[in-house]
Structure formats: C-alpha cells, structure tokens
C-alpha positions in Angstrom: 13.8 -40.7 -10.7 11.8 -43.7 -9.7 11.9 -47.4 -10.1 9.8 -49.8 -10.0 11.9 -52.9 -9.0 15.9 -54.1 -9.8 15.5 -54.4 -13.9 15.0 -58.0 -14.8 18.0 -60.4 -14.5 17.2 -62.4 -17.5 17.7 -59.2 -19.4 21.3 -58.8 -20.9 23.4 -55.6 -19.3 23.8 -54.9 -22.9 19.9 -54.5 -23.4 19.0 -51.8 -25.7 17.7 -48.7 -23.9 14.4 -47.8 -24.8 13.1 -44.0 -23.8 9.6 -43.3 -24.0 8.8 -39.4 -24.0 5.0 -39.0 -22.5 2.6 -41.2 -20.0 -0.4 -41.3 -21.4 -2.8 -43.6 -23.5 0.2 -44.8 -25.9 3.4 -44.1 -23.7 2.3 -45.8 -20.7 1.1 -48.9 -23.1 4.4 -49.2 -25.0 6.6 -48.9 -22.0 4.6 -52.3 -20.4 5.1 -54.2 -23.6 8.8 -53.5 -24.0 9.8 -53.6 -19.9 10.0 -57.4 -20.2 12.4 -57.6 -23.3 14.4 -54.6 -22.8 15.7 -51.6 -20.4 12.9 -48.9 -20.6 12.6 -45.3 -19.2 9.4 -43.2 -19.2 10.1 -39.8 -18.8 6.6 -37.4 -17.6 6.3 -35.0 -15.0 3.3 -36.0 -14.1 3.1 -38.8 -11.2 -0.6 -39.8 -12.7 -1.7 -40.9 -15.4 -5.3 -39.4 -17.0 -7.8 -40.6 -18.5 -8.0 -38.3 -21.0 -11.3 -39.9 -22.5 -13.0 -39.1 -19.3 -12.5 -35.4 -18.8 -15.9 -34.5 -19.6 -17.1 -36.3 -16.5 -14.2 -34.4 -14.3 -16.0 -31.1 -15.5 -19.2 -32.2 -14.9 -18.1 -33.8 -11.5 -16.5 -37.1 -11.1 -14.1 -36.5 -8.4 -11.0 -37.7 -10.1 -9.8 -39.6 -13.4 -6.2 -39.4 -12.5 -4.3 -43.0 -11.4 -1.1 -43.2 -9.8 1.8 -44.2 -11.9 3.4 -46.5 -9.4 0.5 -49.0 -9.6 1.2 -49.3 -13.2 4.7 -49.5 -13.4 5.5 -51.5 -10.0 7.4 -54.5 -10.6 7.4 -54.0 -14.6 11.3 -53.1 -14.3 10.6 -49.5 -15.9 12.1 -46.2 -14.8 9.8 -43.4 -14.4 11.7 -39.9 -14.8 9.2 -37.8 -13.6 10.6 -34.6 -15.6 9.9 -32.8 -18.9 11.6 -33.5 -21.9 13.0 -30.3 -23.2 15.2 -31.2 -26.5 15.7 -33.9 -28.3 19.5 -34.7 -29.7 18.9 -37.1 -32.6 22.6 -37.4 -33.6 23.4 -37.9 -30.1 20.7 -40.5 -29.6 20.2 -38.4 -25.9 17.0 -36.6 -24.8 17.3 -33.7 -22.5 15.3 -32.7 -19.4 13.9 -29.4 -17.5 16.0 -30.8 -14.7 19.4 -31.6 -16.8 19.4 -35.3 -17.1 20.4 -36.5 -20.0 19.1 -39.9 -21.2 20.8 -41.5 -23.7 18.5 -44.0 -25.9 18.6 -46.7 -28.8 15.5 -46.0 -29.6 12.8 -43.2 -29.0 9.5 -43.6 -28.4 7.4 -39.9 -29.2 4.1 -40.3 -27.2 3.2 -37.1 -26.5 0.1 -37.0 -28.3 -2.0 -33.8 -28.7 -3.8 -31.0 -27.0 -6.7 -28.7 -27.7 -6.2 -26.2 -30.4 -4.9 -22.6 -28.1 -7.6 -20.6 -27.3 -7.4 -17.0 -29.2 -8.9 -13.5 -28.0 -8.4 -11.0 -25.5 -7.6 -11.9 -21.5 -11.0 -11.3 -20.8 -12.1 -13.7 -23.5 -9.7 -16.6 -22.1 -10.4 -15.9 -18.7 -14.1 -17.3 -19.9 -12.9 -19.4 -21.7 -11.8 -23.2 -20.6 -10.9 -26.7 -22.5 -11.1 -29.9 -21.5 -7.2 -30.1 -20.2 -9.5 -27.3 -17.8 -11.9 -30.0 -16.3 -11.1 -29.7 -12.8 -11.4 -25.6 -12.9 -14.7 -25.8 -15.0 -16.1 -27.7 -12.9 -15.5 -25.5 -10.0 -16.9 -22.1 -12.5 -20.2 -24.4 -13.1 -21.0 -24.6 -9.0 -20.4 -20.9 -9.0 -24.1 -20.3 -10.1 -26.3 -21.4 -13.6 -26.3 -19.1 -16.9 -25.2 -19.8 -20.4 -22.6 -22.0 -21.7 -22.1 -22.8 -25.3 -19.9 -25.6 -26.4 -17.4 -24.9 -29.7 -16.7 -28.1 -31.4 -19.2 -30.7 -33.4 -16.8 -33.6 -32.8 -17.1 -36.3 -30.6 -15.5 -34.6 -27.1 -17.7 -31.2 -27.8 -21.1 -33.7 -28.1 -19.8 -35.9 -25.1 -19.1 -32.7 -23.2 -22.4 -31.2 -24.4 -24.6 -34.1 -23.1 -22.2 -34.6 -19.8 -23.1 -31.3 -19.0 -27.0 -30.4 -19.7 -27.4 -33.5 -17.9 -25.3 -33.0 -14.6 -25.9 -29.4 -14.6 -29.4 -28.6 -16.0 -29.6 -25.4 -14.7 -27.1 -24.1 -17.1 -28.2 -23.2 -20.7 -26.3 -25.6 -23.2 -25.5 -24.4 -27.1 -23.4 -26.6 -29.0 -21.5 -24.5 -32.1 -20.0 -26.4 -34.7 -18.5 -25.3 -37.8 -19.8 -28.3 -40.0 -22.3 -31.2 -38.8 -22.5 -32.5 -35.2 -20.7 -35.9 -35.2 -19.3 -35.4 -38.7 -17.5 -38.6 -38.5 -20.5 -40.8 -37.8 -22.9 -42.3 -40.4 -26.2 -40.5 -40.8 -28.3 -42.4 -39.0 -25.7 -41.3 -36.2 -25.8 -38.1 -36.5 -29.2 -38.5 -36.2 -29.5 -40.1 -33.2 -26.7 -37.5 -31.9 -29.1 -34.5 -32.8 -32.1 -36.2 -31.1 -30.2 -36.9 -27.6 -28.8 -33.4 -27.5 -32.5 -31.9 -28.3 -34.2 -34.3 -25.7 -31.4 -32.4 -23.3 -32.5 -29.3 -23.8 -28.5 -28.4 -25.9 -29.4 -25.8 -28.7 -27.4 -26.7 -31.7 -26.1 -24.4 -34.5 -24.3 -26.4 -37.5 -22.6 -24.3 -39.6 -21.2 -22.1 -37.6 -17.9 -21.1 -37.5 -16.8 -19.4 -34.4 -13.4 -17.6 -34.6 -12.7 -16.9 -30.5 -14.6 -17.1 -27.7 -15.6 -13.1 -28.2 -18.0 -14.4 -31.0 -19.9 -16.4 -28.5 -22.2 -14.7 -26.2 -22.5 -16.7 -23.5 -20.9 -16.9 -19.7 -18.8 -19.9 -20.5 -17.5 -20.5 -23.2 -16.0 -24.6 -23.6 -13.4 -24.5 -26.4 -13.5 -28.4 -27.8 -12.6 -27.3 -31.9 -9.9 -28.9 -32.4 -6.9 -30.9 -31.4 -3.3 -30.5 -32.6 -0.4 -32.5 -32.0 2.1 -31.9 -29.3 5.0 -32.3 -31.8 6.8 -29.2 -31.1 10.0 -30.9 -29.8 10.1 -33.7 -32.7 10.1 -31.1 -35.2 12.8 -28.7 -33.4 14.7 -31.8 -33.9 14.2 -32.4 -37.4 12.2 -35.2 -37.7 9.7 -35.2 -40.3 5.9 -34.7 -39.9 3.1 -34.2 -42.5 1.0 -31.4 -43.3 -0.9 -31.6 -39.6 2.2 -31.5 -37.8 2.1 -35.1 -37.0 5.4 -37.7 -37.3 5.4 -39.3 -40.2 5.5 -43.0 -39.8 6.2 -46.0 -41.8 3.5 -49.1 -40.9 5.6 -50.2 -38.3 5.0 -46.6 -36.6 9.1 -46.1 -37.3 9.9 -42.1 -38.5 10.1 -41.8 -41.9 13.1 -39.4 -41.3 14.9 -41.1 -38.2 13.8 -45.2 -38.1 15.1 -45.2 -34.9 12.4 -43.1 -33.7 8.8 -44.6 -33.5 5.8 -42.3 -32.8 2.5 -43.6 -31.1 -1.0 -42.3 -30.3 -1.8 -39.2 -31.6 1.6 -37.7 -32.4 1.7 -40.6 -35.2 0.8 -39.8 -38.8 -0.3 -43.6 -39.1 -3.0 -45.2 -41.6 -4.0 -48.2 -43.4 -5.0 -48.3 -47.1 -8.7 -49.5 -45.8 -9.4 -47.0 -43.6 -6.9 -44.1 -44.2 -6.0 -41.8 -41.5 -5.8 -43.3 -37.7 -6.4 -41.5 -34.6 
C-alpha cells in the first residue's frame, strides 16, 4: 500500500472513507476530486495508469501510453492499494482483496469500466487472434513480417485501429469487417467521410458482415475490436443491480439503484439523460 502524503489535517479523523475500485479514465478522476474533502483509497494492481484511448497507437508503435500513478496521486492525500479487488461485502460496507486486505468503506466507487468482448474459437484461432488490451504484443506480431490483417468491428476503436495501422504498417493488407455500417454512430455525412479515409488507405471494407470467431476470417491476424462489455462481474456477485447490458444501474447522481451508497462511473455506469439517452 502506498501513499501519497500524511492525509490532510483540515480533514476530520471522522471523514467518511471513500474506496474507489479501478484506476482508469473515471477512477483515477473521482479519487482527485474527493481527496480534498474526504479520506480516499484507490485500489488497482496496476502501478500505471493507460490511456486506454490511445491503444491503437501502442499497436501500431508508440512506445508507451502507460503513466505512473505516483505522479498523479502525489500530494493529493489518496491511498493507492495496488491489489485486486476480489469480493465485494455490501452488508459489510468492506471490499476484499487478492492479497487479504480488507477495506472497509462509506461509500464505493465501481470504476472498473469494460473490456473487449472474449474472443471465441479454437487455441489456434486465439493464438491469431489479439484485442486492443493486446497492443503491446500486436505490435511486436506486426514487425514479424507483412501479410493480411482484417479488423472485426465497425465502431469507432476498429476504424481508429484500421487507419492507425494501414498507415504505420502499409505493407500489411487491411480489411475492416463490420456487422452493420462503419461508424454506425456518426451522422452520414460521417460515415462518409469514414469510408473515403479508409479507401484512400488502401483498408477493404465489408459492411454487413457478421463474423462469429476469428475462424471465419481468413487472414494472418485477426484484430478482434466487436464489442465491449462491462467489467461488472464483482458488482453483480454482490447483488447490486444492473440492466439488461450488464451495466450498474444508476440514478442521475450515478448512485446504485439497488445500494445508494454505491456510485458507479465510466463505463460500468448504466447512466443517461432524457436528451441524449444512453451515455458512454
């Protein structure tokens, strides 16, 4: 367990205890907000925090997109328990750890966020077969010599990992599979312009198609960017409710539904507005 500095003497010993589960985009935001009004503990294994939005430049190169933790949370007063949380005792109010802390909290903060949709086939087929948690190992498979490479996934990270590539590595044949419309979530005119950037790249597109695995793609790579699911495994082993994607249902203040002393951020949070319906 580190910490950054003595917690802040203007702070009450009595200071609620805040534990935020997960480092990334949300986590590591929340925790800096609440460090100057109340005790906070972070709790990742990790000792970096990633930039998430920039692994498609670690697989087509950039040395690193990783940051120390410490350089965030020096002097902010918060705990860093570099460990993983494990289970998650709502009566309790205590969340559990792979090394057996127990943290007791009065109030949880789910940040876990979400992950790419598990890759399905055969060893062979996953050995092939990478994601963009994969970057770093991609990366390393693309130096290994050009051939064919088809992208699965019409969203935003398969056509920023599409481009990234046919431009960094243009000996390497690009496809981009998707099971609706590249860029579905653009307007038309963007989609448009999405088409026309991956065809001046040499990326061969094929909209409507659904791909099962990666032993319905014949290609040497295969980059698996479908879909994305929420890591909410431990909140609903623990009871708390989630909606029909598996994410925590949340009230507009991002409080659970099921256990208002629970609050879910990023993409682990079921949140929306009544203008522009789901968030992500």
């Amino acid at each position: 367990m580190t910490q950054s500095r003595t917690q802040d003497k203007n702070l009450p010993s009595s200071a609620h205890h805040v534990v935020v589960v997960g480092a990334g985009y949300g986590g590591l935001m929340t925790a800096l907000r609440l460090a100057p009004h109340t005790r906070v503990t972070l709790v990742d294994p990790a000792g970096d925090f990633t930039e998430r939005v920039r692994l498609h430049e670690r697989a087509s190169g950039r040395p690193d997109v990783t940051h120390p933790l410490d350089g965030f949370l020096r002097g902010t007063g918060v705990t860093h328990v570099a460990a993983r949380a494990t289970r998650l005792d709502l009566a309790a109010r205590e969340v559990h750890t792979d090394d057996g802390r127990v943290l007791r909290y009065d109030r949880l903060v789910h940040a876990l966020g979400s992950r790419t949709t598990p890759v399905e086939g055969t060893p062979a087929d996953k050995e092939r077969a990478y994601t963009t948690e994969s970057a770093a190992e991609l990366h390393k498979r693309l130096l290994e010599g050009p051939g064919s490479l088809a992208v699965v996934g019409g969203g935003l990270t398969g056509v920023e990992l599409a481009t990234e590539l046919a431009e960094t590595h243009p000996g390497w044949e690009i496809g981009l599979h998707t099971r609706g419309a590249v860029g579905a979530s653009l307007s038309e005119r963007g989609r448009a312009h999405v088409r026309t950037v991956l065809t001046e790249r040499g990326v061969r597109v094929e909209e409507g198609h659904r791909v099962a695995g990666p032993d319905a793609v014949d290609a040497d790579v295969v980059l698996w960017a479908a879909s994305m699911v929420p890591a909410t495994g431990l909140a609903t082993a623990a009871g708390i409710a989630v909606d029909g994607t598996g994410r925590i249902t949340v009230d507009t203040a991002l409080r659970s539904v099921s256990h208002p002393e629970v609050y879910a951020v990023g993409d682990s949070a079921a949140a929306h507005t009544a203008e522009a319906g789901p968030l992500r």
